[in-house]
Each structure stands twice: as structure tokens, then as C-alpha cells.
C-alpha positions in Angstrom: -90.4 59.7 -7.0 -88.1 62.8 -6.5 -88.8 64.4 -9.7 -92.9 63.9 -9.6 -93.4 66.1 -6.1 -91.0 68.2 -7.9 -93.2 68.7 -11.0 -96.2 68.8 -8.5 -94.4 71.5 -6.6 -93.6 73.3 -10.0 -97.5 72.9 -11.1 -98.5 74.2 -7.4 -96.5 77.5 -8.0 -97.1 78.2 -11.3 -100.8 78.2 -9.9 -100.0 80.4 -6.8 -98.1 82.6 -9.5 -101.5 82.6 -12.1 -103.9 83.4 -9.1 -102.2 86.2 -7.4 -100.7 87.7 -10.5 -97.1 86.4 -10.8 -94.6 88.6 -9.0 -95.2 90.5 -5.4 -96.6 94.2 -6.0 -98.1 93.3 -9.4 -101.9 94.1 -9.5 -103.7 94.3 -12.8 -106.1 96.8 -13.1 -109.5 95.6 -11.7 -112.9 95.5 -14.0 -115.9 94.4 -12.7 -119.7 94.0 -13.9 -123.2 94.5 -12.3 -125.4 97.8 -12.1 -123.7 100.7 -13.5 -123.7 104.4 -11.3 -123.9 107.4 -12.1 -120.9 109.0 -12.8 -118.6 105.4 -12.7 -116.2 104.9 -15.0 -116.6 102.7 -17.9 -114.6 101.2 -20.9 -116.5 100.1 -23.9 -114.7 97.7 -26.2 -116.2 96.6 -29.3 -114.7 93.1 -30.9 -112.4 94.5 -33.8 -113.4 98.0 -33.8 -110.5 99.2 -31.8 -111.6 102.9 -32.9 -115.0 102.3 -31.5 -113.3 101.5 -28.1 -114.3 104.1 -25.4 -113.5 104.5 -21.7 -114.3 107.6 -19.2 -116.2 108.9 -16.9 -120.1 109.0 -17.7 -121.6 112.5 -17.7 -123.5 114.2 -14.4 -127.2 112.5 -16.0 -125.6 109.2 -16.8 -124.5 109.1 -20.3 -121.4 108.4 -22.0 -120.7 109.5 -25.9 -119.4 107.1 -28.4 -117.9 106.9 -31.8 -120.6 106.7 -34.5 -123.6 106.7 -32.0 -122.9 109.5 -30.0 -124.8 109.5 -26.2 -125.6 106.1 -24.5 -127.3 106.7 -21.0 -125.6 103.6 -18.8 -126.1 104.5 -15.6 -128.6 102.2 -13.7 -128.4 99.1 -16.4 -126.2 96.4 -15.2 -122.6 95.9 -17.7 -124.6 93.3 -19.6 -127.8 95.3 -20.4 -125.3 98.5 -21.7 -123.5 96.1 -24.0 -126.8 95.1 -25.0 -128.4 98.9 -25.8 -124.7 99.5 -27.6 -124.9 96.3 -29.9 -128.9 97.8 -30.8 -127.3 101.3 -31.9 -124.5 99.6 -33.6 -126.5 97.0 -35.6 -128.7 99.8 -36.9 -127.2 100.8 -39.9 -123.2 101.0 -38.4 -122.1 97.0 -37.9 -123.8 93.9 -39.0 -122.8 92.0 -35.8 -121.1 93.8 -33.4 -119.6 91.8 -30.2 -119.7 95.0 -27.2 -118.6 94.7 -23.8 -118.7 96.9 -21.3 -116.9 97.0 -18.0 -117.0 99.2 -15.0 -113.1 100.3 -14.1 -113.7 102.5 -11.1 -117.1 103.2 -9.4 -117.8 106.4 -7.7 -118.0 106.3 -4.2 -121.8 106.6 -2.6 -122.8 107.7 0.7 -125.0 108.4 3.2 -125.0 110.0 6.4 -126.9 109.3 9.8 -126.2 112.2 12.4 -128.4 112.8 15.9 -128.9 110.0 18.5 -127.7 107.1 17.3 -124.5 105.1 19.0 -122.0 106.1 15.9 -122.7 109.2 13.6 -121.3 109.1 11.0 -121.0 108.5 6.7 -121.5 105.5 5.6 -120.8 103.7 2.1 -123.4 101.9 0.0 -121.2 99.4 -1.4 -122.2 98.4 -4.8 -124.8 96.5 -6.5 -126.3 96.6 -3.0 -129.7 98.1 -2.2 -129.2 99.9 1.9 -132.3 100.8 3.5 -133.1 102.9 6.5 -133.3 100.2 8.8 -130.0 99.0 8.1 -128.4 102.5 7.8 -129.4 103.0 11.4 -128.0 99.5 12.6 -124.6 100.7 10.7 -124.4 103.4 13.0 -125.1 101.5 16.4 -128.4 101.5 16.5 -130.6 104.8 18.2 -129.6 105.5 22.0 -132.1 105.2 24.5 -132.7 108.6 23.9 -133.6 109.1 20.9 -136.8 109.8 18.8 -137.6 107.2 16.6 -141.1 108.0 15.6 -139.6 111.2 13.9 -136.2 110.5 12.2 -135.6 112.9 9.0 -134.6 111.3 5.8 -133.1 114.5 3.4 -132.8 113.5 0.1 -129.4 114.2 -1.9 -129.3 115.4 -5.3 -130.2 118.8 -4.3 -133.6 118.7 -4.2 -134.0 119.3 -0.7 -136.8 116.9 -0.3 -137.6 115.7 3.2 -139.4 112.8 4.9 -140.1 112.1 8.3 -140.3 108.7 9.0 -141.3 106.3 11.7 -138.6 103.7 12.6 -141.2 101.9 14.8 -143.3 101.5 12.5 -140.9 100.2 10.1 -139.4 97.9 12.3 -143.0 96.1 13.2 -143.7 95.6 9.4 -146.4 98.5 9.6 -145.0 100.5 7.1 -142.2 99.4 4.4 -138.6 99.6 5.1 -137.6 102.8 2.7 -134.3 102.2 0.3 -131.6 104.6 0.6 -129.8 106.8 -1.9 -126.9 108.6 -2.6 -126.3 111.7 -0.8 -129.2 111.1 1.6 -128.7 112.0 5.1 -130.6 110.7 8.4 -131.3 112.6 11.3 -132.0 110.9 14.7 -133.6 113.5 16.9 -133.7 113.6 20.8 -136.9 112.5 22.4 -138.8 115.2 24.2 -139.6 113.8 28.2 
């Protein structure tokens, strides 16, 4: 009887060990999938093609370069849909069945900001594969203060275009208008009511 909640005990820490990568302090390296951003890093392995493998940073408009194919643009398709585009180039006229994938090994950090009269100014993250619109931008930051305008809040795009909306949050929040998705680098203004 001794030795079987012995082996179970042995089973039940070779499991712990397994699921939290053996010894304290030890962390592999992380890789993840889902929609690829600009400027993430990426590594590219192609199934025994170890020259073909390529990992980095992708370039300011996307793209990453590769061995025999030269520029892939990545940013925007999810891990499975760059593996995909990659296996295309490669089966036309390099491999005659290539097996790509792609992983994401650090993601670049996006932002936006929310300033003026709301309960918590401040930059927020967009965490990944996530879409965060206005609405929930403001509610990030504590919601407006009693204040505040919220007919007239300023939505300046990033990216350095310099582009700028004014936008009703009323409006938004009584499903007259749509809720507007948020980008990188975008910043929200709350301005102060005029009494």
C-alpha cells in the first residue's frame, strides 16, 4: 500500500515538475500565436531547412526578409496565415512541400493615452490580439468627471499623421453612432465643459 501513494506521489511531482518547468527560476522562453504587430518579433522555422530559419524584428512597414524569398509583410496576419503566405513563396519554384511555422517571441508594446477630465489620466496598454475601443479606453481611465465635455472629446491619431477627430461619447454610448476602435499611438483628450 506504501509503495503505490509513493509512486502516485512520484507521478504527482514529476507533473508539478513538467508543468512549471522542472527546477525553481527556470523559465523557457515564451512563443505565442494570434495576429502579428507591427514591429514584433518573429522566428520562422521551416521543417528541415535549418538555413531557411529566420527570427528578428519585422521592419517599420511590417515586413521581415527571408532566405530565398526575400520580404514577407507579417504584420496584421495571425502566426497561422504568415506560415501560410511563407509555404506559397516556398512551394513556388524553392520546396516541393515545405512545413513553416511561425511564432511571435516578443510583441511590441502598444499604447494609447487618455489625458483631460477623466478620473485617471494616463497610458494605457492594448494588450494583444484585442481590439480597445473608445468607450472602453475612457472606462480604463475612471470614466469622465462630472466635469467634463463629452460631446467633444479629441481622438489624435498616432503614426504621425496628425489626424484628428472629435467625437461624441454620448452619442456613442446611446448606440447613435458606432463605438470607434482604437490604435496604436492614439491619444484621447477629455476636455472641460464650458458652464
Amino acid at each position: 500500500m506504501n509503495v503505490k501513494i509513493l509512486l502516485i506521489l512520484a507521478a504527482l511531482a514529476g507533473l508539478l515538475a513538467a508543468l512549471t518547468g522542472g527546477a525553481a527560476g527556470q523559465t523557457a522562453p515564451t512563443r505565442a500565436s494570434g495576429v502579428i504587430g507591427r514591429l514584433d518579433n518573429v522566428e520562422i522555422r521551416v521543417f528541415r531547412e535549418d538555413e531557411l530559419t529566420t527570427s528578428g524584428q519585422l521592419s517599420p512597414n511590417g515586413t521581415i526578409s527571408m532566405p530565398l524569398i526575400g520580404s514577407v509583410k507579417m504584420a496584421g496576419l495571425t502566426t497561422d496565415q504568415a506560415a501560410a503566405a511563407i509555404t506559397a513563396k516556398l512551394k513556388d519554384g524553392y520546396l516541393v512541400n515545405p512545413q513553416v511555422n511561425v511564432s511571435i517571441e516578443a510583441r511590441l508594446r502598444r499604447t494609447v493615452t487618455v489625458l483631460g477630465q477623466v478620473q485617471s489620466p494616463g497610458v494605457f496598454e492594448i494588450t494583444p490580439n484585442r481590439q480597445l475601443t473608445l468607450v472602453e479606453a475612457v472606462g480604463m481611465a475612471g470614466g469622465a468627471t462630472r466635469i467634463a465635455n463629452t460631446k467633444k472629446i479629441t481622438l489624435k491619431r498616432g503614426g504621425g499623421k496628425g489626424q484628428v477627430l472629435t467625437l461624441n461619447l454620448k452619442d456613442i454610448t446611446a448606440g447613435k453612432t458606432a463605438d470607434i476602435p482604437l490604435r496604436d499611438g492614439d491619444v484621447l483628450n477629455v476636455p472641460e465643459g464650458i458652464f
